[in-house]
C-alpha positions as CSV (number, residue, x, y, z in Angstrom):
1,X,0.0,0.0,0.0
2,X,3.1,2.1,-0.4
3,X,3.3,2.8,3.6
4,X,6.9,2.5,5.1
5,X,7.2,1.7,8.9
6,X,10.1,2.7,11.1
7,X,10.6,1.5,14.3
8,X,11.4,4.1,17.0
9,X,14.7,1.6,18.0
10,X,16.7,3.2,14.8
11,X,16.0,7.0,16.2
12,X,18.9,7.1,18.3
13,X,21.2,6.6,15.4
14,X,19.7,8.5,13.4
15,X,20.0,11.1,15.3
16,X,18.5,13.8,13.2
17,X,16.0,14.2,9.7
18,X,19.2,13.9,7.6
19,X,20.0,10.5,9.3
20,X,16.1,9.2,8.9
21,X,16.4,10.3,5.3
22,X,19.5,8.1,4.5
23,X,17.7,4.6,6.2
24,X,14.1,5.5,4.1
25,X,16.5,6.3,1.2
26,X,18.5,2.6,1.2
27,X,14.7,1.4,1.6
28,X,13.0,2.9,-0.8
29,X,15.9,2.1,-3.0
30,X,14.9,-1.9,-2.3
31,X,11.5,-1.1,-4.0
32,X,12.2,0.7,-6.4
33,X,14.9,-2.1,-7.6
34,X,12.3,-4.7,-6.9
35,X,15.1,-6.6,-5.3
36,X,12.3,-8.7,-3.4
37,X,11.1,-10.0,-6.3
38,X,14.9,-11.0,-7.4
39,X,15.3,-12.7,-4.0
40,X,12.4,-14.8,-4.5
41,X,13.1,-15.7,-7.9
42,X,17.3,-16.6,-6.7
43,X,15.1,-18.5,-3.9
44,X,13.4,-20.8,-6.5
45,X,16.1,-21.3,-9.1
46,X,18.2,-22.5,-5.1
47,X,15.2,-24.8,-4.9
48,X,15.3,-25.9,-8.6
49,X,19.2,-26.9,-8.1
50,X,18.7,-28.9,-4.8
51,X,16.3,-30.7,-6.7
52,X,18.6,-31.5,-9.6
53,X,21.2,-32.2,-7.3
54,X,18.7,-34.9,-5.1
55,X,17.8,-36.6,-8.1
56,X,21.1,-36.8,-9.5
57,X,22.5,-38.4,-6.6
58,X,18.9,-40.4,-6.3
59,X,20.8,-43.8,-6.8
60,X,23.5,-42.9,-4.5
61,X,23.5,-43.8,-0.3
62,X,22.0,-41.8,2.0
63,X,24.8,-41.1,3.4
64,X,26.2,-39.5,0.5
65,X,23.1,-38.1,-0.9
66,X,23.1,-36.1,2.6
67,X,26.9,-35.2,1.8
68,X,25.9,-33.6,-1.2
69,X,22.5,-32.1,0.4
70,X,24.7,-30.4,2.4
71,X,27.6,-29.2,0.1
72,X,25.1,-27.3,-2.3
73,X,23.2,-25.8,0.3
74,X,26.4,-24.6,1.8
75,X,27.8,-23.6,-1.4
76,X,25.0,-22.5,-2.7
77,X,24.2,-19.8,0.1
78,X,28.3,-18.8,0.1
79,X,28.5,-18.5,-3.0
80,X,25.3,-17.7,-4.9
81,X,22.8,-16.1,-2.5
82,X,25.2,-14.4,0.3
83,X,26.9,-12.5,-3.0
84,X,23.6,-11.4,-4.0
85,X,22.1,-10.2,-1.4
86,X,25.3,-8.2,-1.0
87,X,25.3,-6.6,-4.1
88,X,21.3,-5.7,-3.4
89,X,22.5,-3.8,0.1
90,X,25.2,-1.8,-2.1
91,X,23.1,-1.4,-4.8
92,X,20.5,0.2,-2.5
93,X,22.9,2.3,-0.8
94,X,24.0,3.7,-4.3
95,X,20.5,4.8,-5.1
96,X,19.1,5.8,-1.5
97,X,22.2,8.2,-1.1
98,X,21.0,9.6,-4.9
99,X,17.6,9.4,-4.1
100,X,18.3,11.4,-0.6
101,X,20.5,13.9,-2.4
102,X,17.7,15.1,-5.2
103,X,15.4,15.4,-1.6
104,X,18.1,17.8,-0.7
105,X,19.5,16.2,2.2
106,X,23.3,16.0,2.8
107,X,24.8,12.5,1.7
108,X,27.9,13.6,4.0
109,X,25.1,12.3,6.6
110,X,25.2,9.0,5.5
111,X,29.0,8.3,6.6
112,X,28.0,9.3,10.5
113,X,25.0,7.2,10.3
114,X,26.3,3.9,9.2
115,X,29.6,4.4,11.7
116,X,26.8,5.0,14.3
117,X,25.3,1.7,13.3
118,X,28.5,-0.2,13.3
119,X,29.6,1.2,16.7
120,X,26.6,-0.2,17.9
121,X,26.8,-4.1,16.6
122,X,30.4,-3.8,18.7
123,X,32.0,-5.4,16.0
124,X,30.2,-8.3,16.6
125,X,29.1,-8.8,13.2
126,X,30.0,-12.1,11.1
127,X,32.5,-12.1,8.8
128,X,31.5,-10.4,5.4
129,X,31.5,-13.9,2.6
130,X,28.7,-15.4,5.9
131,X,26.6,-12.4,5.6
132,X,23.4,-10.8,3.2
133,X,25.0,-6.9,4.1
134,X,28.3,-5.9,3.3
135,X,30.6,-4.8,6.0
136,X,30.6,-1.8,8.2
137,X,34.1,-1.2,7.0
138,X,33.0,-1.8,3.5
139,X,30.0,-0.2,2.7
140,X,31.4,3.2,4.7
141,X,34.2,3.0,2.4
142,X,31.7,2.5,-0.7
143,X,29.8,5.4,0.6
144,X,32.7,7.8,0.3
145,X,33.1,6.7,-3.1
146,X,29.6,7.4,-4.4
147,X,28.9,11.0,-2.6
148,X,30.8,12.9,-5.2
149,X,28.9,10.9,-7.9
150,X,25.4,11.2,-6.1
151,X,25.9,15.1,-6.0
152,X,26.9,15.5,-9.6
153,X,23.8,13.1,-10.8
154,X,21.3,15.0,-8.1
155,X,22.3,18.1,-9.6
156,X,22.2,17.0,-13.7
157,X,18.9,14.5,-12.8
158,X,17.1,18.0,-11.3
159,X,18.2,20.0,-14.3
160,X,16.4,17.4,-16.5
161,X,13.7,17.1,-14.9
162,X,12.9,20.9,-15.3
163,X,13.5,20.1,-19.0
164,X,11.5,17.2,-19.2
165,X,9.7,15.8,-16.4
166,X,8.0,13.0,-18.8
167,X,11.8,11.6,-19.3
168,X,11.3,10.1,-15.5
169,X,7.7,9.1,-15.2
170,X,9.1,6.1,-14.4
171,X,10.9,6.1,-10.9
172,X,13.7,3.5,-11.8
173,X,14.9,5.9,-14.6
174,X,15.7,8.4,-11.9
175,X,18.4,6.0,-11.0
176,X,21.6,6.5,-13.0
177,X,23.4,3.1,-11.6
178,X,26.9,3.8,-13.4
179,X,29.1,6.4,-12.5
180,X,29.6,9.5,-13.8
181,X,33.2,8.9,-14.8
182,X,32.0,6.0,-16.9
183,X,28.4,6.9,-18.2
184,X,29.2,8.2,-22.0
185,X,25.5,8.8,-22.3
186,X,25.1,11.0,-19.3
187,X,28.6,13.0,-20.2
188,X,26.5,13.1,-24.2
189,X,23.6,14.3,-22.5
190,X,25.1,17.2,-20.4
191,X,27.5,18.2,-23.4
192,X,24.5,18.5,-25.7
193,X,22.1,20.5,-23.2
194,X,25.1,22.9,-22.3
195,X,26.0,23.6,-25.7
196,X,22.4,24.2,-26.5
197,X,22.1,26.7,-23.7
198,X,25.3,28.5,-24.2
199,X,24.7,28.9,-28.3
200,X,21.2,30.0,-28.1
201,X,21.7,33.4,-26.2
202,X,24.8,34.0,-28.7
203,X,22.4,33.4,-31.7
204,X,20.3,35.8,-30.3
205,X,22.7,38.6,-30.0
206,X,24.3,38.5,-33.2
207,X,20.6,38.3,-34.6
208,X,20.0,41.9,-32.6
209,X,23.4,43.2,-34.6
């Protein structure tokens, strides 16, 4: 019904609007990726392969029928889901601290919020290959790297909207996923709607001449 609930338990780390705006940001960011309906549909393809495995080992002993149970569900998870559910958490960092940005929040909050979080697991956290979320250590450091993108594409993705707001009816469009650095047809786009703005007042004076 496109409500979003936040438990009172976060506030303290949040500390401040800013702080809220970066954990409904990495939220949002799961929806709008529909990385729900990605996780379901790794779950079933998991499902589909223990079930090739069971009946390829069908004529095998139980004992080594569990053996093999066990070695693709572990291998499975380490290798397969873990990793994905992984790149889901940075993915929705990327576009929350974007998404954030264009609401005219400071993604400079971000940093202080997820170092509040990690102070407050103790460092008790499993090791990163065991876990669905990146690191503390790594996502703070993958945060850094994106703020200087997520200004520049704030800044351009507000300037085209003025232009043309039908461009981004839809939401996931909004979400420029490669870097500036590397996106050819974002540095295309700006070049084009610069020049046009910077030649049209000069046409326009020499007309008056």
């Amino acid at each position: 019904g496109g409500k979003i609930v936040i438990y009172t338990g976060i506030m303290p780390i949040t500390k401040d609007e800013a702080g809220l705006a970066t954990v409904m940001g990495h939220e949002i960011a799961h929806a709008l990726a529909n990385h729900g309906q990605q996780r379901m549909s790794s779950g079933l393809l998991q499902q589909l392969g223990g079930s090739a495995t069971q009946i390829a080992f069908a004529n095998k002993s139980p004992e080594v029928q569990a053996a093999m149970a066990q070695a693709y569900g572990i291998g499975s998870n380490v290798l397969g889901t873990l990793p994905f559910s992984r790149s889901h958490e940075t993915e929705a960092d990327e576009i929350g601290l974007l998404l954030m940005t264009i609401a005219g929040y400071n993604p400079e909050v971000s940093i202080g919020f997820w170092e509040r979080m990690s102070a407050k697991s103790g460092g008790g956290s499993v090791p990163q290959h065991l876990s669905t979320h990146p690191s503390d250590e790594t996502r703070i450091a993958n945060l850094k790297k994106m703020i200087p993108i997520a200004k520049v594409e704030a800044r351009y993705t507000e300037r085209v909207q003025k232009i043309d707001n039908s461009r981004y009816s839809d939401a996931r469009k909004v979400v420029l996923k490669e870097h500036a650095s590397q996106n050819k047809e974002l540095k295309i786009k700006q070049m084009k709607e610069l020049a046009a703005l910077k030649s049209s007042p000069k046409k326009n004076t020499k007309k008056t001449k």
